[in-house]
N, C-alpha and C positions, 0 to 999 in steps of 0.2 A: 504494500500500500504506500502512496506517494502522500506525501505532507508539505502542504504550502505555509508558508509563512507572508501576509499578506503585513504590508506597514500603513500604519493610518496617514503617516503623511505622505504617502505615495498611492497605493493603489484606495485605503476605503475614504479618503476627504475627497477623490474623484468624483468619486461612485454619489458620494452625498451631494456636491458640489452641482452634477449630472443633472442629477434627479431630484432634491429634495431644499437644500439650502433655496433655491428660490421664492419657495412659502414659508419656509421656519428660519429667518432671519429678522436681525432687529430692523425696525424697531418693533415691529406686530407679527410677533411668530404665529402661523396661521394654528390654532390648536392650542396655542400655548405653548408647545413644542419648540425650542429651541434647535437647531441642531448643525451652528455656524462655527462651533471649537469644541475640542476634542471634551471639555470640561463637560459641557451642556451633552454632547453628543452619546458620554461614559454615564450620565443618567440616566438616560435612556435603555443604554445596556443593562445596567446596574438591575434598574425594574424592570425587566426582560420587553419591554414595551416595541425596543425597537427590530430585536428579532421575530416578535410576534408579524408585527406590521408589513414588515419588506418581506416579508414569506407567505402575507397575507392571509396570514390563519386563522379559523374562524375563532369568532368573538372579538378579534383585535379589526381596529379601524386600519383597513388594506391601505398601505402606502405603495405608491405615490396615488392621492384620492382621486378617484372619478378618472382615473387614467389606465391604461395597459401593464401590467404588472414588467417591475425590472426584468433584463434578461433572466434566466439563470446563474450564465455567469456573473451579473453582479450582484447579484442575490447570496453568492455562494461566496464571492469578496468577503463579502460583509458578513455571515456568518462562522465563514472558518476564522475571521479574524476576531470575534466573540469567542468562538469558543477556544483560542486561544490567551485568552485574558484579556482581550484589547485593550492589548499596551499603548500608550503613549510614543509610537516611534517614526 
C-alpha cells in the first residue's frame, strides 16, 4: 500500500483556495465557516465538520453548496491529509 503525505501549504490550501475560500473568507464567512488559515481551517478538522462536508456525507451540509461535488482527487487531498494529523506544513 502507497502512503501520501499531502502539505497544507502546498497541495490542501489549493484545494481550499479552488473551491471553498471564496465563500468562507472574511469578512462574512458564508456559514460562519471560516476556512482562509490553516488556524480557522484545523477547527474544522478538529470537529470532524470539514471531512464530513467535502465527502458530503449524509447529515453534514455537502461542500462546496449547491454545487458538483470536489473531484475525488481532491477530496482524497484533503482527507488523507486529516487523517494524517493535518499538520501545519
Amino acid at each position: 500500500m502507497r502512503y501520501y503525505r499531502y502539505k497544507y501549504s502546498v497541495q490542501v490550501k489549493q484545494v481550499l483556495n479552488d473551491r471553498c475560500v471564496k465563500c468562507h473568507k472574511y469578512p462574512n464567512p458564508k456559514g460562519g465557516v471560516l476556512l482562509q488559515d490553516y488556524a480557522s481551517v484545523k477547527t474544522y478538522v478538529d470537529n470532524g465538520k470539514l471531512a464530513l462536508s467535502v465527502n458530503q456525507d449524509p447529515g453534514a451540509v455537502a461542500m462546496p453548496y449547491m454545487a458538483p461535488k470536489m473531484t475525488d482527487c481532491k477530496v482524497r487531498t484533503i482527507l488523507i491529509w486529516i487523517n494524517n494529523g493535518a499538520p501545519n506544513n
